[in-house]
Structure formats: structure tokens, C-alpha cells
C-alpha positions in Angstrom: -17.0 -0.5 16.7 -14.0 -1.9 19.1 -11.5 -4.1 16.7 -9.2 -6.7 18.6 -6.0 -8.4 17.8 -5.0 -10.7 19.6 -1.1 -12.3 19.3 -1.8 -11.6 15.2 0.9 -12.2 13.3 1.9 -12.9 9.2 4.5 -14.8 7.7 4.8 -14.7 4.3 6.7 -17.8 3.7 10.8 -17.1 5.0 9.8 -13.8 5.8 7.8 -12.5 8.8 5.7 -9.4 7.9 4.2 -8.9 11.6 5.7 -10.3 14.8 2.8 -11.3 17.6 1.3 -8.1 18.5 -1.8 -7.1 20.5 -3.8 -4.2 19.9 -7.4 -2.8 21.0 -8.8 -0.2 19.0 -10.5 3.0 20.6 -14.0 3.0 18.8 -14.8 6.3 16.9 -11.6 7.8 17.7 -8.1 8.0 15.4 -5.4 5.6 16.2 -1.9 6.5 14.1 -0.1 3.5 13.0 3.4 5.6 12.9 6.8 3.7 11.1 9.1 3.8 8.8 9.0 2.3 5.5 8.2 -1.6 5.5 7.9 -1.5 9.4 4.3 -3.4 9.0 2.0 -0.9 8.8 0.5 -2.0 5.5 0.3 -5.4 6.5 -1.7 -4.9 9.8 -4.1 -2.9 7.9 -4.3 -5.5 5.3 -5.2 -7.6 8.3 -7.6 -5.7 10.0 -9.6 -5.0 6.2 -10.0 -8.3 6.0 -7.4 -8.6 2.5 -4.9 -10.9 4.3 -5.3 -13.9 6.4 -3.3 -14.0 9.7 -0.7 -16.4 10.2 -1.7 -16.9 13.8 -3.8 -15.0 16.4 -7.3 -13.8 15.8 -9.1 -10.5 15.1 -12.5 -9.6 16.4 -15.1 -6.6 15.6 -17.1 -6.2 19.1 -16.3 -9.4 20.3 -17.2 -11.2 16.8 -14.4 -13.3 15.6 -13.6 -12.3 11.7 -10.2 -13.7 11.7 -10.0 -15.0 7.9 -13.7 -13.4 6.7 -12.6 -11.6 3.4 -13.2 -7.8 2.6 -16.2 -8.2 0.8 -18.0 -9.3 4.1 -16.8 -6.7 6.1 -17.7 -3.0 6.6 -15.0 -1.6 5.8 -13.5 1.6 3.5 -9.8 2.0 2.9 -7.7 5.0 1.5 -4.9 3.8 -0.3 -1.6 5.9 -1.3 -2.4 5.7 -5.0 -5.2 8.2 -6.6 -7.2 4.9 -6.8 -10.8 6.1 -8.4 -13.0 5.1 -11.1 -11.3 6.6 -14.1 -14.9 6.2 -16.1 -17.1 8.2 -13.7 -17.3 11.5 -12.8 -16.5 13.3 -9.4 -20.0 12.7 -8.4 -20.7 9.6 -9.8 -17.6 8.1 -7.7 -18.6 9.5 -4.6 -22.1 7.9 -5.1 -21.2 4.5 -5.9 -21.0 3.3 -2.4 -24.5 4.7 -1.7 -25.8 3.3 -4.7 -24.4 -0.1 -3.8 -25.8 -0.3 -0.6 -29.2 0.2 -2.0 -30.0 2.2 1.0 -31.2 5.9 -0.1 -33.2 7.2 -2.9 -31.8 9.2 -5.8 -32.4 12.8 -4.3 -30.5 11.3 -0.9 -27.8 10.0 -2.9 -27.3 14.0 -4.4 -27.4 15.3 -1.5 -25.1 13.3 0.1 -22.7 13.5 -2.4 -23.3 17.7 -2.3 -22.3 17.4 1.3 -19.4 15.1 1.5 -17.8 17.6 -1.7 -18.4 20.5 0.0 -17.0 19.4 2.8 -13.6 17.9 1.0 -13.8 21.8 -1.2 -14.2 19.6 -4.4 -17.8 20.8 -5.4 -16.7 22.6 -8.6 -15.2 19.2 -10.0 -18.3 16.7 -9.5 -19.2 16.7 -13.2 -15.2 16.1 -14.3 -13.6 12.8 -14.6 -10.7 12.4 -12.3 -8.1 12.6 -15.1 -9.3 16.3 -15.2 -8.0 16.9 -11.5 -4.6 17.6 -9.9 -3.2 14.9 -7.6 -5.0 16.7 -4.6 -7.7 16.8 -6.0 -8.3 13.4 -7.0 -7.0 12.2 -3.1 -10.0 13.9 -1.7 -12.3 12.2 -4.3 -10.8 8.9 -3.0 -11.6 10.4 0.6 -15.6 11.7 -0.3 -15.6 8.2 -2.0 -14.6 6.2 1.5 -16.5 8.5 3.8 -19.9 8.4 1.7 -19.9 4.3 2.6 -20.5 5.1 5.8 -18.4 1.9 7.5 -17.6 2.0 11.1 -14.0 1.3 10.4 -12.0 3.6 8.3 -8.6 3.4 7.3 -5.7 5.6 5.4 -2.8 4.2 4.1 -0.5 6.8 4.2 -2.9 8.8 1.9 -1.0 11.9 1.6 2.6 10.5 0.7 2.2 10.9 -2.8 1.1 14.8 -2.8 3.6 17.9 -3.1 4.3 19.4 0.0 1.6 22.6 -0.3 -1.0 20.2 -0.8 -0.4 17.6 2.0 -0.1 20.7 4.4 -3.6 21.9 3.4 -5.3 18.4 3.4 -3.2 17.4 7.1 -4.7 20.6 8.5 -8.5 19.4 7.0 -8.0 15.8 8.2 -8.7 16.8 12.1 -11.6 18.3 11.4 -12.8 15.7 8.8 -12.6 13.4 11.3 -13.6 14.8 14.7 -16.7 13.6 16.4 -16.9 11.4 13.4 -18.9 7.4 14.4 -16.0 5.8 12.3 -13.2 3.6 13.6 -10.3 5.4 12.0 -6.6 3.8 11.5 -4.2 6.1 9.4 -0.7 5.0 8.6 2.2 8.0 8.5 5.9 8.0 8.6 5.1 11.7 9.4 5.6 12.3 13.2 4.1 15.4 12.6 0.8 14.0 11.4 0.3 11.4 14.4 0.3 14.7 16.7 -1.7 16.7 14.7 -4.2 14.0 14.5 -4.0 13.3 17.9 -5.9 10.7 19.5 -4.1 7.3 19.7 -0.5 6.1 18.3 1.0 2.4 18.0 4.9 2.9 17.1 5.7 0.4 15.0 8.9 -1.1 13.5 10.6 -4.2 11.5 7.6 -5.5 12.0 6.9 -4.8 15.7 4.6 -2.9 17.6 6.4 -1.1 20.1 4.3 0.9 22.0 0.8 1.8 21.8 -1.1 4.7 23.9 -2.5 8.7 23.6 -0.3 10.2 21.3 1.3 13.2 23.5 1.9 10.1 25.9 4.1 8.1 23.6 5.3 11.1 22.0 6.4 12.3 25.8 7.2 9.3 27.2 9.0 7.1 24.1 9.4 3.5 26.2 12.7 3.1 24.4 15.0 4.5 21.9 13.4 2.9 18.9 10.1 4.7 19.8 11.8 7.8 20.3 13.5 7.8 16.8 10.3 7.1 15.4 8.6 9.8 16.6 11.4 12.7 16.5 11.3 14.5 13.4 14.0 15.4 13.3 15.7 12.5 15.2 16.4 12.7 18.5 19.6 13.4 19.4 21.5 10.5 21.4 24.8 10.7 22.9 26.5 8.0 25.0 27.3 8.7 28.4 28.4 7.5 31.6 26.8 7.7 35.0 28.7 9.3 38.0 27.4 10.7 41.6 27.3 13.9 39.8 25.4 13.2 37.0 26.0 11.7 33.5 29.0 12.6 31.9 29.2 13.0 28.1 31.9 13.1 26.3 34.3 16.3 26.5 34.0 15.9 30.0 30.6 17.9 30.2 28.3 16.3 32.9 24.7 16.9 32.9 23.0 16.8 37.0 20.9 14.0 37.4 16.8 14.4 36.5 15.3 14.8 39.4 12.5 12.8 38.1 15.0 10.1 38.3 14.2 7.8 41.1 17.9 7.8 43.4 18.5 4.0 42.8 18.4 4.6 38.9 21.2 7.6 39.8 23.7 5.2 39.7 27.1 4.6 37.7 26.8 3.1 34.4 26.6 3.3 30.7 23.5 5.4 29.8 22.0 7.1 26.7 21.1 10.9 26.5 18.2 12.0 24.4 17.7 15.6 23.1 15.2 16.5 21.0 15.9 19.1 18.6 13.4 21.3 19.3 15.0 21.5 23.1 18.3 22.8 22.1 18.7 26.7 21.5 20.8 29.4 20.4 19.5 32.2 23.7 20.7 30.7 27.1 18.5 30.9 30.0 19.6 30.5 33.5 20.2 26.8 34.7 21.4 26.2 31.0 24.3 23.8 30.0 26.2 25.4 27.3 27.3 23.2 24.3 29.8 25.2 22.2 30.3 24.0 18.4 30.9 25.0 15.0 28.2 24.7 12.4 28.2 22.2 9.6 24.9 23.0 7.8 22.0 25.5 8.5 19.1 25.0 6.7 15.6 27.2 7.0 12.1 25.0 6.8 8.9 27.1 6.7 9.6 29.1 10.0 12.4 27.2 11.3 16.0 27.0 11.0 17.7 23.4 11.8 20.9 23.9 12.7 23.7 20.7 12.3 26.6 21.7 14.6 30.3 19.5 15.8 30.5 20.0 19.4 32.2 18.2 22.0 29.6 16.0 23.0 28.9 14.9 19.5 27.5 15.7 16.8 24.1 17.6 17.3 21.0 19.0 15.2 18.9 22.1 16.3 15.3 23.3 15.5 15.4 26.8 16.0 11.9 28.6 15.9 12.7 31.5 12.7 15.1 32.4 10.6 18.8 32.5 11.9 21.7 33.7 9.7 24.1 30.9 10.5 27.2 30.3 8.0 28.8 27.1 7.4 31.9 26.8 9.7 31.2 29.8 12.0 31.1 29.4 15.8 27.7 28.6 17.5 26.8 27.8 21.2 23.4 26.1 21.8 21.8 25.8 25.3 20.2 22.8 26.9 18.3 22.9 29.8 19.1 19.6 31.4 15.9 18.7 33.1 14.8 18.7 29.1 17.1 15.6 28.6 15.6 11.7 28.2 17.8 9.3 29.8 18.0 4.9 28.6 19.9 2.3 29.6 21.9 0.1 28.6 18.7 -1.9 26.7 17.8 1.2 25.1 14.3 1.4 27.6 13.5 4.2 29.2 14.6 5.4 32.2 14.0 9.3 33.0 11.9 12.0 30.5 11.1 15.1 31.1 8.0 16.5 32.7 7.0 18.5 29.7 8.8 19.4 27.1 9.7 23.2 27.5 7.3 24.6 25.3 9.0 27.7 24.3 11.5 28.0 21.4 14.2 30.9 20.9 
């Protein structure tokens, strides 16, 4: 199924909700709709289910204009944040209803579909409980078994995981690639989380205040942010960004440090003029290697996550945060010199597009 927006936008009365936005679907892949809080995820979806009308544009489903047609006359099965299930039924009855709805399969079908689906989502001991009786987890993959079992060619999340404890949306993050893979269904899945659009993979559209910024493969965007506002969306944690200022040497920030030129950087773009640095945090490090800048500073909070250790440090370029791979034994106020390859450094202008990223990330972590 290929879905098609076409300069949709929503205004809900003063207040605009969507600015006009294309967007072309990949059929039977995942597409990431990836944003802060209130930056229109929610409402395209709402669009694209069918729930809200557009304010102007239209949407099509394989060249089938359905701009307006409601929900109920559309094919489609949603995930919401809440634990939304039928508190009445059990496990197995919940997962069926779809199936029986459709009228399609005969009772023995129906079972073993629903056998399937719950072994496949690890919630086969639970199919005669009521969802009361589950944890939170639990009762998200019911909601999951539930959307899957209808079968609809266009499938879509709405930040399902948000309202799990951390252990739990780790274990159900890891399933969802697998849940999904070589799937037929459409599938749209809203995050804040940049780490879920890259484990996910497939397609992102950034999004924010209401705009779609960018939309492509995910390691593309996620390489190759066209602008700041992408790359703060998808840097967890942010990107670091320091103000600079162009010179036939190279950029120099402040403290005097200058940082060559990328050579990826086409010469006419090597020119004087205010300029932006990126770093991501995951590019500084604490072991130098040769060709390394040096950024001497003085730690102002070290805090381990999992396997990492992220690393807020004063220096004389500015204020900078670290993702160091394991644990590091970093006091508050001690003395701390991170490294930077340079050719590791993103480079925007004075708009805050894109000019110069690096080929690849380096991929290796001290």
C-alpha cells in the first residue's frame, strides 16, 4: 500500500497543527515520524488514519483519493500510547476481535491465529486473564497482537512505548525489528527516541513545530541532518554546536582553537564567515589518536548510562557533552581533555543548513 500527502496541512482554528508538507510512504517498510513533543506527529497520523480532516491538501492510498473518508472506511490499525484494550475480555478474546469482525476465518482459524500472534509478542501464558491482571508491558503487547491480528496494510504506533519503565521499552524496542521485518503492512511509528528511529531503521521524516523537515533512509538523515533543527532532533544527546568563524586556515572557535577545513568541503564554501560546528557526542573522546584536536576542560558532571559514561565538561570552546563507551571515573571539578578528530565535525551556515558532514561517523569509541 503507497500513502500520499500531498501539501496536507491542519489548522485548528488560530492555531496551525501541520504546516504544508509532502510525504510518500515506502509500502511494507517502517517510516519513523521522529519529534519532540507537540511537533505534529500525532496530528499527521490522525490524518493519515482517517480521524481528522485536512485543512487543505489531499491524501491518497495507491492513487485513491481518501482525503476526508473517516476511519471506519479505511483499513487501518493504530497503536496508541495508552494501554487502550478491552477491559471486559480476555487476552485472547481481544486479540480475536478484529478477526471476528471481519467475519473472514472460522473459529479454529481465529485460535490459531490468536496462538500465533501471542507467541510471537511472549504473552501466551496471559490469553485467559483480563488485561487488569497484566503489568503495563504486558498489556502494550496485547494492544500490539490486537493491531497486528487485523491484518491492515497500514499500521501505525503512536509512540507506543512512552509510557513503559525503561527495562521494559528496551526489551519490546529490541522485539519491534523483528516484529516488523518482512512484514506486508505499511508501518508509521512516532518516537521522540532517536535511538528507536535507528534501530528501526528503514525510513525517517524529522519533524518539528509542526514541520516536516527532512524525510529519507534513516542512516541518511541521521548522517547527513540538512540543517541544525534535524540534527538536534536526531542527537541523543544533542549535538554539540559552537559558533565559529571561517578563516583560510579553517574555522576558528572560540579560545582561538581552529579546526582545518573538511576536505569534503567544496573550496568555494572554505571561505570567511560566520559558521556553526557540530559535534556529536559520541565523536568526542577521552584517548587521543593522531590528527586529534585537543580540547582541554574541567568536568562539570559525569554521569554513567548502561555502558556509557556522558561526560559535561567547560572548555574553551564552550561548553561540551561526551559519550564515552564504559565506565570512566571522572570527579566533578577535575581536569579532563577530550579529543576530536576534526574531519568528524558538521559544518552550517549562517541559515543553520548544511554545509559539510563527515563521511562516516568514526565508528569506534574509547
Amino acid at each position: 500500500m503507497q500513502l500520499q500527502l500531498e501539501r496536507v496541512g491542519q489548522q485548528v482554528g488560530a492555531s496551525t497543527h501541520l504546516y504544508p508538507l509532502d510525504l510518500t510512504l515506502q509500502p511494507r517498510a517502517v517510516t519513523v515520524l521522529l519529534g519532540a513533543t507537540q511537533a505534529g506527529k500525532t496530528s499527521l497520523m490522525r490524518l493519515m488514519a482517517g480521524l481528522d480532516t485536512p485543512s487543505q491538501g489531499r491524501i491518497t492510498v495507491d492513487g485513491r483519493d481518501v482525503t476526508g473518508v473517516p476511519v471506519r472506511e479505511r483499513n487501518v490499525a493504530m497503536v496508541y500510547q495508552q494501554f487502550i484494550n478491552y477491559p471486559s475480555m480476555t487476552v485472547a478474546e481481544n486479540i480475536a476481535s478484529p478477526l471476528k469482525l471481519q467475519g473472514r476465518l472460522d473459529r479454529a482459524a481465529i485460535a490459531q491465529r490468536v496462538q500465533a500472534l501471542a507467541a510471537r509478542l511472549h504473552i501466551e501464558p496471559f490469553l485467559q486473564r483480563l488485561p487488569a491482571e497484566l503489568s503495563g508491558g504486558q498489556q502494550q503487547r496485547v494492544a500490539m497482537a490486537r493491531a497486528l491480528a487485523k491484518g491492515a496494510p497500514l499500521l501505525l504506533l503512536d509512540e507506543p512505548l512512552v509510557n513503559l519503565d525503561y527495562k521494559l521499552r528496551e526489551e519490546l524496542r529490541e522485539e519491534l525489528v523483528s516484529l516488523f521485518a518482512g512484514g506486508d503492512a505499511t508501518v508509521v511509528y512516532a518516537t521522540t527516541e532517536p535511538t528507536e528511529a535507528l534501530l528501526l531503521g528503514g525510513h525517517t521524516a524529522v519533524m518539528d513545530a509542526g514541520e516536516l523537515l527532512q524525510y529519507g533512509p534513516t542512516a541518511e538523515v541521521f548522517h547527513r541532518p540538512c540543517s541544525i533543527r534535524v540534527a538536534r532532533a536526531f542527537s541523543d544527546p544533542p549535538m554539540n554546536l559552537l559558533p565559529g568563524q571561517g578563516t583560510a586556515a579553517g574555522v576558528q572557535l572560540a579560545g582561538g582553537l581552529v579546526l582545518p577545513w573538511p576536505a569534503s568541503l567544496p573550496p568555494a564554501a572554505a571561505a570567511a564567515g560566520s559558521v556553526t560546528v557540530g559535534i556529536r557526542a559520541s565523536a568526542l573522546r577521552v584517548q587521543p589518536r593522531a590528527g586529534d584536536v585537543a580540547l582541554p576542560g574541567q568536568v562539570e558532571l559525569a554521569e554513567i548510562s548502561g555502558s556509557d559514561t556522558f561526560v559535561h565538561a567547560a572548555t574553551a570552546v564552550g561548553e561540551l557533552v561526551a559519550q564515552l563507551t564504559g565506565v570512566h571515573d571522572l570527579p566533578l571539578g577535575s581536569r579532563v581533555t577530550l579529543h576530536l578528530d576534526p574531519s568528524q565535525a558538521y559544518l552550517f551556515d549562517t541559515r543553520g543548513d548544511l554545509v559539510a558532514a563527515p563521511a562516516r561517523p568514526d565508528a569506534r569509541k574509547d
